[in-house]
N, C-alpha and C positions, 0 to 999 in steps of 0.2 A: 123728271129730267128726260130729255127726248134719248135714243139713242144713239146719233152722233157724237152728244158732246159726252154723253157716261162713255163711249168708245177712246173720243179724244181725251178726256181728263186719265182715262185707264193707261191710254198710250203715254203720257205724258211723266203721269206718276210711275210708269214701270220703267220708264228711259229714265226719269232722275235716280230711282233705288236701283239700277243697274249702273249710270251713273258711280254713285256713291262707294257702292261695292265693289268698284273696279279701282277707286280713289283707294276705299280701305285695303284692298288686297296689297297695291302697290304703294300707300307709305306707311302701316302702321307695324309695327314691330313688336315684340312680345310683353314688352312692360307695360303698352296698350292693350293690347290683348286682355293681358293680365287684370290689368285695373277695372276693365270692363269687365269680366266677370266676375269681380271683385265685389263692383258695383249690382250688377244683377243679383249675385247671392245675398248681399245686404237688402237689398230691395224686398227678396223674396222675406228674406228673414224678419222683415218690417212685418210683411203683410201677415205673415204666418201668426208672429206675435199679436198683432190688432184683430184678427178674427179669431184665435181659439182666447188671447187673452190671458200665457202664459208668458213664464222665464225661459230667454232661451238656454237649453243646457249644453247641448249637443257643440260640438268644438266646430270651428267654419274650415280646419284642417282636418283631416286624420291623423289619429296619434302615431307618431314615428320610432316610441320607444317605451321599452315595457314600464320603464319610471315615468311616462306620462301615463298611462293608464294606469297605472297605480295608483299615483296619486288622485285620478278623477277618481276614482274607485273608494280612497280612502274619503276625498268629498262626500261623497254620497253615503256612505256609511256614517256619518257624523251629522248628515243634516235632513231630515227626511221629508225639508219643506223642496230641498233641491231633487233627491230621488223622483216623488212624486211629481216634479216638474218635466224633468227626462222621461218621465212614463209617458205623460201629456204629449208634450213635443213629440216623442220616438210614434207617438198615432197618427203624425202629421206625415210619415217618412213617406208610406207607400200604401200599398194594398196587397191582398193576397195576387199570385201564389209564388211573389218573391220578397217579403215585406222583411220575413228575417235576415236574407240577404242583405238589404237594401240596411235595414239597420246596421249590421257589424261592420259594412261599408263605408258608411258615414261615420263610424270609430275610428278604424283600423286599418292601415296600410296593409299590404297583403304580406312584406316582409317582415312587417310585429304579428300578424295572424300566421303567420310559419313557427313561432315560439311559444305559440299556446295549441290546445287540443280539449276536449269536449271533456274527460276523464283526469287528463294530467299523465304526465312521463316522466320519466329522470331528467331530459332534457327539453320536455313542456311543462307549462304552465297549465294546471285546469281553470276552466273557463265557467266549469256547473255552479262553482259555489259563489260566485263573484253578484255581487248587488247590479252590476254592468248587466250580465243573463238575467238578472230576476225581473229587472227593466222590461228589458225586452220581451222575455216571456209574457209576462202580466198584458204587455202592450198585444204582442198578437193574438192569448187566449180571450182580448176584451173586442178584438177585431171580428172575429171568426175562425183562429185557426188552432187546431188540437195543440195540447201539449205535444204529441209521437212526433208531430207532425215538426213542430219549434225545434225539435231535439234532433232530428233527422235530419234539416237546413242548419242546424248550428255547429253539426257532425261535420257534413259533408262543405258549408264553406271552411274549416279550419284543415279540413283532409284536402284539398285541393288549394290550399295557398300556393302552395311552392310551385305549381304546375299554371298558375296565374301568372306568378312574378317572372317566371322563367319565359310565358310566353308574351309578356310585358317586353324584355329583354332583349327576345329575340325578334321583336319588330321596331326596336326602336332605328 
């Protein structure tokens, strides 16, 4: 194709998606918004599914209260064809050197990760013994990355919730 018309078709196609963008900026509203990445996350979740060829386990929310993570917790305890599945999935999440992150992320709101803690407290929850960590453990030690290492990002996202949510907060 000569380069006038690859010039003009470029002009063209960047004046309609500049177009379009300026349409969406000015009529769409957040329940569009919404649905489009509603749409996108299902899409992604298609694809995710038809190349590893698992269940998806992982919630398309973060759980907002310690009775929903419970009870997925008691799921998995009960069926080990679904744990196994969550390990699978949880390898899809990310990569090193924020993969653990990215896991408890995809769980947990940062104000349900303020009520639990690595060890456990009078007024947390421990998080070491829960089939949720064993997940994920297995999932990063099958990746590349140390147990110290799992333990150390599992530490420090549950030590720093509250200084998340607060700074969530304080820009909204």
């Amino acid at each position: 194709m000569p380069y006038k018309i690859k010039q003009c078709v470029r002009n063209e196609s960047s004046e309609v998606v500049s177009l379009l963008l300026s349409a969406k900026k000015n009529n769409e509203d957040e329940d569009i918004a919404t649905s489009s990445s509603q749409n996108d996350f299902s899409e992604a979740n298609n694809i995710k599914q038809q190349r590893y060829n698992i269940e998806l386990v992982i919630p398309q929310q973060p759980f907002q209260t310690m009775e929903d993570i419970l009870n997925f917790e008691k799921q998995l305890q009960e069926d080990p064809n679904l744990f196994a599945s969550f390990e699978m999935e949880l390898k899809t999440v990310g990569k090193k050197p924020n993969f653990t992150k990215n896991c408890w992320r995809k769980l947990l709101v940062d104000k349900l990760a303020e009520k639990l803690c690595w060890k456990g407290t009078e007024q947390n929850k421990s998080v070491r013994s829960l089939s949720t960590s064993k997940s994920i453990r297995n999932a990063a030690i099958s990746i590349g990355i140390e147990e110290d290492e799992f333990i150390r990002n599992t530490k420090s996202f549950f030590q720093f919730a509250k200084n998340r949510q607060e700074s969530k907060e304080k820009y909204k």
